[in-house]
N, CA, C and O of each residue as an XYZ file, in Angstrom:
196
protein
N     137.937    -73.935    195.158
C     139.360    -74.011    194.871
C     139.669    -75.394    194.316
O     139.032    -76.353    194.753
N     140.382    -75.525    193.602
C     140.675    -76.865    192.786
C     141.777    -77.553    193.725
O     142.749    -76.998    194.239
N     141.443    -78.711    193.809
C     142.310    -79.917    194.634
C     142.143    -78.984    196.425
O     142.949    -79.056    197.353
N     140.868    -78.211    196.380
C     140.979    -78.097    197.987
C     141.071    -78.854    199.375
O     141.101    -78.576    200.574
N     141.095    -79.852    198.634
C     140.882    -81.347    199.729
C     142.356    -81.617    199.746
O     142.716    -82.329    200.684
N     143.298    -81.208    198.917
C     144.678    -81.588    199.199
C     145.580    -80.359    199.630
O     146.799    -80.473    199.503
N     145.160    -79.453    200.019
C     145.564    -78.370    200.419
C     146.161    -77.966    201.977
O     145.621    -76.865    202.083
N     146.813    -78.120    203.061
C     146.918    -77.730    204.241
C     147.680    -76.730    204.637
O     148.890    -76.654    204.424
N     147.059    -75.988    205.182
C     147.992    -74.430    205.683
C     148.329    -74.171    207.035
O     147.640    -74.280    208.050
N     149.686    -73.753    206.855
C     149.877    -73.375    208.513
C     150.520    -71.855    208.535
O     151.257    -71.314    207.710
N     150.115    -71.489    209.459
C     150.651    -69.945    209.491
C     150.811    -69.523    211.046
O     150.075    -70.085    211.856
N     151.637    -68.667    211.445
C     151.176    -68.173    212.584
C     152.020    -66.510    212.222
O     152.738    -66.272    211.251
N     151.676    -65.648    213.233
C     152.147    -64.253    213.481
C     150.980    -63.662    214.374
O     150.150    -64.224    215.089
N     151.206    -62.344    214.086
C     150.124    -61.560    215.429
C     148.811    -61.680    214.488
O     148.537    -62.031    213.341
N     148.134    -61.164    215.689
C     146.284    -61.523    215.408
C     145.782    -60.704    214.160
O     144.764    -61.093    213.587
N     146.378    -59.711    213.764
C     145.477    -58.960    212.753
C     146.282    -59.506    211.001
O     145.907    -59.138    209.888
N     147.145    -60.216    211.253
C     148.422    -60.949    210.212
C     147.061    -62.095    209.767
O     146.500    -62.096    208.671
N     146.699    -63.142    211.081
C     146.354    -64.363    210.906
C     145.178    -64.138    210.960
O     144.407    -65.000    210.538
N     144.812    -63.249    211.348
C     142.615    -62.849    210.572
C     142.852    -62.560    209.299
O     142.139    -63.069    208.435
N     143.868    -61.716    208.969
C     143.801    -61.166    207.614
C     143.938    -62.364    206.456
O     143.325    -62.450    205.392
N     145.127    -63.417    207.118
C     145.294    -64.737    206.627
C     143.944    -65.339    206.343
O     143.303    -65.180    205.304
N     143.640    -65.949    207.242
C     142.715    -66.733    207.701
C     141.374    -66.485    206.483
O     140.938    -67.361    205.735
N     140.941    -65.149    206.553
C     139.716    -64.858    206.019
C     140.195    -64.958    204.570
O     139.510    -65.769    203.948
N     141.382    -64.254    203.667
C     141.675    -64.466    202.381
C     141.446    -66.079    202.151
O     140.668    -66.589    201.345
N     142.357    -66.771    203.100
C     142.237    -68.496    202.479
C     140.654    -68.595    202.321
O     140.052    -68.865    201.281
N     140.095    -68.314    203.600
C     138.841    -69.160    203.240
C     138.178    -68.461    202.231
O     137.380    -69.270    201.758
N     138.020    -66.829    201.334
C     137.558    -66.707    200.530
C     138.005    -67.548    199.292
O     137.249    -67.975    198.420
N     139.054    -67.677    199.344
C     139.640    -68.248    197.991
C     139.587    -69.942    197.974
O     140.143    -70.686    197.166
N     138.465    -70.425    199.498
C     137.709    -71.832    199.534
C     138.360    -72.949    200.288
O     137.927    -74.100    200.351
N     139.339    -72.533    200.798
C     140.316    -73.163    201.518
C     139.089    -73.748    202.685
O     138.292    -73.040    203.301
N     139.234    -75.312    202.760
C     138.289    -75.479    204.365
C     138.962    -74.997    205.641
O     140.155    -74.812    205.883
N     137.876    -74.845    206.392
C     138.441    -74.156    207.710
C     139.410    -75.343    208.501
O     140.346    -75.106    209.266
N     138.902    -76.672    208.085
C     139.868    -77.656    208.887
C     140.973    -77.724    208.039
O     141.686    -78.490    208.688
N     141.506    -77.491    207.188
C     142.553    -77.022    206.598
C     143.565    -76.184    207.367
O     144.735    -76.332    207.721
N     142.795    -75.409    207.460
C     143.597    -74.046    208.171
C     143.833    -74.263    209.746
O     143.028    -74.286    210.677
N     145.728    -74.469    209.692
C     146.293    -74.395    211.226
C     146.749    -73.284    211.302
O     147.158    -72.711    210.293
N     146.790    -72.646    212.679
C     147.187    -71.492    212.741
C     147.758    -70.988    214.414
O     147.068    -71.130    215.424
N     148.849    -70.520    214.397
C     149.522    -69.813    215.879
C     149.596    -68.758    216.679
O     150.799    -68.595    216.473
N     149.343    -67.928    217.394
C     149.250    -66.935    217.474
C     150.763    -66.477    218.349
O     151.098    -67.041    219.390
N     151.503    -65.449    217.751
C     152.453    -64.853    218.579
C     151.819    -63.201    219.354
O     151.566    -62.045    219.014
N     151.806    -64.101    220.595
C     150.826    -63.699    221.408
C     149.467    -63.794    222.382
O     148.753    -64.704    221.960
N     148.973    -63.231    223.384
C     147.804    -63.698    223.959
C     146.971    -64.987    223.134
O     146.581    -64.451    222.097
N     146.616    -66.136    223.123
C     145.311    -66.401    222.810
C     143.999    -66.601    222.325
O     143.298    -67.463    222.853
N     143.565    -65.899    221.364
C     142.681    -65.303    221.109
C     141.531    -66.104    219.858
O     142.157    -66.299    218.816
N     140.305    -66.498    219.779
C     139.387    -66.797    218.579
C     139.905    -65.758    217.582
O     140.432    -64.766    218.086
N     139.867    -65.798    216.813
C     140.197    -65.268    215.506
C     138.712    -64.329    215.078
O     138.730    -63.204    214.577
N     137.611    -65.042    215.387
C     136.518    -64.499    214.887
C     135.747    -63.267    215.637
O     134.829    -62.512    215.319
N     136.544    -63.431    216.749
C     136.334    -62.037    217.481
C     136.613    -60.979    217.307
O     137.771    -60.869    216.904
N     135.653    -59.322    217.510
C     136.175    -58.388    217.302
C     136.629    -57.662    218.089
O     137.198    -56.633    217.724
């Protein structure tokens, strides 16, 4: 992604919103320390199924 180093994202909503988030940014190269994120709701790793 161009200028990905100047990029920071924040998002929050329910868990299947912010996986769905989550995984588009990082295809499209976004770094993972980039990506802040909230959950409305339980808790949860993101990378879990």
């Amino acid at each position: 992604m161009n200028n990905g180093s100047r990029i920071i994202v924040y998002v929050c909503g329910p868990v299947l919103f912010l996986r769905a988030a989550v995984l588009g940014l990082r295809k499209f190269g976004v770094e993972q320390d980039k990506i802040h994120y909230e959950f409305f709701g339980p808790a949860l790793n993101l990378e879990q199924n």
